[in-house]
N, C-alpha and C positions, 0 to 999 in steps of 0.2 A: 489551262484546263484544270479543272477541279479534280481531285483526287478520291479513290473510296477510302472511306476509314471504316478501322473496324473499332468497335468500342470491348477495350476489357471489360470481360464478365465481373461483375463484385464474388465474392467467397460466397458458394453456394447457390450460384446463378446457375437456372435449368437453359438461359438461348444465349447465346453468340449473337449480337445485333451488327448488321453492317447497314452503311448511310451508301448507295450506287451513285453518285451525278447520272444525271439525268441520259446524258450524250452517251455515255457507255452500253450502249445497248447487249451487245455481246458480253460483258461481263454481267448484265444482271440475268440473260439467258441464264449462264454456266450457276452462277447464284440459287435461282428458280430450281434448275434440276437437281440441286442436292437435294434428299432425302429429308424429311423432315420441316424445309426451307417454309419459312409464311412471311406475309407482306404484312406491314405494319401501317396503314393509310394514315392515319390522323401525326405518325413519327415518321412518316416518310420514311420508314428505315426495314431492310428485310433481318430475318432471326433464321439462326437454324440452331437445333440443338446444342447444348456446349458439350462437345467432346474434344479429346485431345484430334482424334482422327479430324471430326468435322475442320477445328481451325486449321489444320496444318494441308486441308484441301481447299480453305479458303484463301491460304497465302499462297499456294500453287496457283490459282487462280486468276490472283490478283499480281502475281510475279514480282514481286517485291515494290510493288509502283500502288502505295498504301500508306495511310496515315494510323498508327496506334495512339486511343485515346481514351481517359481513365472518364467512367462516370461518376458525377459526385454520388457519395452517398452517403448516409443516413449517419451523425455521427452520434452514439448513443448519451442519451442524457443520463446523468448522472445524479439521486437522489441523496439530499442529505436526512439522515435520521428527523425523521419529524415530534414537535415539543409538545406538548400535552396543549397550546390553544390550536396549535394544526390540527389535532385527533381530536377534541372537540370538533372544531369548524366539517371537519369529512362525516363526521357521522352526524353532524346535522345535517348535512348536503342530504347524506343517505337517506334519512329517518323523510324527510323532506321530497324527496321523489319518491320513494317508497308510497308514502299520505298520496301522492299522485299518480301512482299507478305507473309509473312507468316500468320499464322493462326491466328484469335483471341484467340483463348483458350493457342497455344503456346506464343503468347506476354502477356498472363496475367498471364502463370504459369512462364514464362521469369522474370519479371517485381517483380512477389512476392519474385522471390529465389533470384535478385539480391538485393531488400531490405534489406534482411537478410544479406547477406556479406555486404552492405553500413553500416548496424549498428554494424561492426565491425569497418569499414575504412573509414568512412566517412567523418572523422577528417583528413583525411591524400592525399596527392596529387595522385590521385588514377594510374597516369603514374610511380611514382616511388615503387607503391607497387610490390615486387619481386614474385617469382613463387615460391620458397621455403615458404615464408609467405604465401600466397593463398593456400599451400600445408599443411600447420601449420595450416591454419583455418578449413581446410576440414575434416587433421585427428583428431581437437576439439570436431568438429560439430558431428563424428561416438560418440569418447568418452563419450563425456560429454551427448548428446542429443539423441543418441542411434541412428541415423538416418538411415532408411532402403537404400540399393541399387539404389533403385528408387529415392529419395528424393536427395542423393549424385551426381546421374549422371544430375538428372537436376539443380541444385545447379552448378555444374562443366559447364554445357553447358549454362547456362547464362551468368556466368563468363566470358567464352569462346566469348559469343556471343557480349559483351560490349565489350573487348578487342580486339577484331577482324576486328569485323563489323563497333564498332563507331570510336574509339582510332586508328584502321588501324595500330594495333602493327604486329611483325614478327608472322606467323603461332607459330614456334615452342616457342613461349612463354608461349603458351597452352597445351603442353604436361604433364598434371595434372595427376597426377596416378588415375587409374582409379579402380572400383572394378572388383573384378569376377564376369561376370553373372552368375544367377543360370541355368544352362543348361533343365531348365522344360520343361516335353513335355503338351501340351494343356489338357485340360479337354476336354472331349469328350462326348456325348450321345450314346448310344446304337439307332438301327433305328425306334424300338417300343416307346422307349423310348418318341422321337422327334416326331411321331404321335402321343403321347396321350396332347404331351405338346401343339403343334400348333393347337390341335384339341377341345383343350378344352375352350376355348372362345366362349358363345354363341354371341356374339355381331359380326356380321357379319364384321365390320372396323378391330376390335381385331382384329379378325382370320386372316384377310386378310393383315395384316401388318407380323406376325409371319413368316405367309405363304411365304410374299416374302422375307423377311430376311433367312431363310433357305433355299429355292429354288434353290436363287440367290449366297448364301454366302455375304452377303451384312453389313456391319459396320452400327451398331446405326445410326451412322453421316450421313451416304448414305440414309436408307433409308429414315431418315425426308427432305432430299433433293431433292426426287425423284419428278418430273414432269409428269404430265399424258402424255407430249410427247416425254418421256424418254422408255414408255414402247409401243415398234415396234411388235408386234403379228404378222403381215406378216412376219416380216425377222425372227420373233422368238428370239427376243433377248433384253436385256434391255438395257440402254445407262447411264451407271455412269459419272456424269459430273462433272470434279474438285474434284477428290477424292485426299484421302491422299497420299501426295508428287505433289500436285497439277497435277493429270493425270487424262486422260476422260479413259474410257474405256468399254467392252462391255462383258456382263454375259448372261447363258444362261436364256430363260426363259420358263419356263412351261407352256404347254397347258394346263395341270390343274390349273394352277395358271390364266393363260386366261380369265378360265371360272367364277373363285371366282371373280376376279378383273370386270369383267363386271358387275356380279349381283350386287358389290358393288358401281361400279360406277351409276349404275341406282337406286340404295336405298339413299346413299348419295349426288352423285351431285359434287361432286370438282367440282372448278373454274379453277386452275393452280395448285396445289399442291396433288401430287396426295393422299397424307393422309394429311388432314387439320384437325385445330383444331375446337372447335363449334362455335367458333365467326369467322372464318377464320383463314388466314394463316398456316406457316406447324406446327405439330403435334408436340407434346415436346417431348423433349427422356428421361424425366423423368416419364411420361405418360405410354411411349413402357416399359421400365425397369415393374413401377408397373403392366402393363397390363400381362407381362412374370412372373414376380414374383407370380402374383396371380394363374395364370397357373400351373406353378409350385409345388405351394403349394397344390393346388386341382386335381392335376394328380399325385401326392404322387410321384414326379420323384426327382431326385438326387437336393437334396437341395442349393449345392455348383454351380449350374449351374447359368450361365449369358446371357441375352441377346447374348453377344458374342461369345458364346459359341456353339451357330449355327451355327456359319461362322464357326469354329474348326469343328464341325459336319457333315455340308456341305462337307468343305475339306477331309475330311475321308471317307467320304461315298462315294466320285468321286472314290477318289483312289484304296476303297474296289469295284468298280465297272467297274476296270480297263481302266479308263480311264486315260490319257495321262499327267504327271506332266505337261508338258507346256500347256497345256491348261487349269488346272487350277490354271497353275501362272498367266494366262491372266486374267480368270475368278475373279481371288482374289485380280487382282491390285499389286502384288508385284512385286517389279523390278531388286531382286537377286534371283533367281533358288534355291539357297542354304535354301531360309524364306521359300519355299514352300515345302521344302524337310522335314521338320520340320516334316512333316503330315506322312513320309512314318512310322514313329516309333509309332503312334497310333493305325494304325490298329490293328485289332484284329489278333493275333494268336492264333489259334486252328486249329483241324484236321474238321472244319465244311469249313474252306478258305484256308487249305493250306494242301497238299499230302505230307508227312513225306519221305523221299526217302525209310523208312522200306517198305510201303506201296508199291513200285514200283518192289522194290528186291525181298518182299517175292510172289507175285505178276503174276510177271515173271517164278520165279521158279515154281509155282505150275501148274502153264499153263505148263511149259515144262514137269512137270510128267504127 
């Protein structure tokens, strides 16, 4: 019989992850009822807060009939001082997406991952470096430094994007192998859930920030961006401007949100931003983040959840509410059908939203006796 493990937390890890087998059904009970405990679908594996208390109720638990197991992580790379053709080559990169509009936060996560491959080749005339070498450095970089999915794909699309964009090499020079995405479906709230969470700020700006970040489905980014004449209350709708992939577009807007947004505009006062900060200008999103977190914590609701994770909730909640995928692929700003479809595998299934065909069969028949 298979064994649970528990995996040591890394330095600085907020959950304790344990793997159950299957067959243990009493120990994933006792699991379940700790305080804090969440299942992990897509890792098979349940979490509960790291504390000292919590582990040392999980090796009670598990009565010493337990496997201790280190997770890899992350090992840091290490830069070498880079030489005056590396610091040419980055601020063409920059000057280079900049002429293209792209983002500031993607030209400085650009800019950092291509340092990193410079302090590989930076010695080296970076036109005759080959795709099999860049593909040699890449499969180093999982190796040797353990680097996640995410780190690999923007690592590869800087690459990409100096080669491309500056150098104006052939496309298929770029065809780097790429990894498997993990096919996750979003984290999601329950709808009680997201009432106690945006409800619970007594500070009438808090509340009224949550408020439209859920309403709306609205990204961090959006809503420190928002304009007080961004939000149209006649047409009933908000106006996202220059969202992500550089597109404007329009979400619904609450008449309950209306009503909070007014009282808040007459307590606070904005100038031009419709959430600013105390000295002015718009509001940090590291602010929004603490303001939810704090939430969070004090409405006792799923500890794993993120700011972002409204917008995930938003989406779901339309869909449980049978409203139309394309409207809110408009609502959400996405510009494949397929990203918004994402949302139909969250919904809840049960027999409280959905009629079992038993339910119609046996149904039928008894009406005909």
């Amino acid at each position: 019989m298979k064994k649970p493990i528990i995996f040591t937390p890394l330095k600085n890890a907020k959950r304790i992850k344990i793997f159950i087998p299957y067959e243990l059904k009493e120990i994933r009970k006792q699991i379940k009822a700790i305080n804090t405990s969440f299942w992990h679908p897509h890792q098979r594996l349940w979490s509960v807060v790291n504390t000292k208390e919590n582990m040392l109720n999980i090796k009670q638990i598990l009565q010493d009939n337990f496997i201790m197991k280190n997770e890899e992580s992350f090992v840091e790379v290490k830069k070498r001082p880079l030489n005056n053709m590396a610091i040419e080559a980055i601020f063409s990169l920059e000057k280079t997406l900049t002429l293209k509009h792209y983002s500031t936060s993607t030209i400085a996560s650009y800019k950092n991952m291509f340092s990193v491959f410079l302090s590989k080749f930076m010695d080296r005339n970076l036109k005759e470096i080959t795709k099999e070498e860049i593909e040699g450095f890449v499969y180093q970089m999982i190796n040797k430094h353990k680097i996640s999915i995410s780190y690999q794909n923007q690592l590869i699309n800087a690459i990409k994007a100096y080669y491309e964009h500056v150098l104006k090499m052939p496309r298929e020079y770029y065809e780097i192998e790429r990894p498997k995405t993990n096919k996750s479906i979003p984290n999601v709230l329950g709808k009680q859930e997201v009432f106690s969470i945006i409800n619970q700020p007594n500070n009438l700006k808090h509340k009224a920030i949550l408020w439209t970040i859920y309403s709306a489905g609205l990204r961090i980014s959006e809503v420190v961006n928002l304009r007080i004449v961004d939000i149209h209350s006649e047409e009933g709708y908000i106006f996202v401007k220059n969202s992500k992939g550089k597109r404007d577009r329009k979400t619904v807007l609450s008449p309950y949100l209306i009503d909070l947004l007014r009282a808040y505009y007459v307590a606070f006062k904005p100038s031009y931003w419709l959430f600013e900060g105390q000295t002015g200008g718009k509001y940090s999103v590291s602010s929004i983040r603490a303001i939810f977190r704090k939430a969070v914590t004090e409405s006792h609701s799923n500890p794993w959840a993120t700011v972002h994770t409204l917008r995930h909730s938003f989406a779901t909640h339309c869909l449980e509410n049978n409203i139309n995928l394309r409207y809110i692929q408009n609502m959400l700003g996405h510009e494949s059908p397929k990203t918004t479809e994402i949302y139909t595998k969250t919904i809840q299934i049960n027999n409280k939203h959905i009629n079992s065909p038993l339910d119609d069969l046996l149904r039928n028949n008894q009406e005909k006796k």
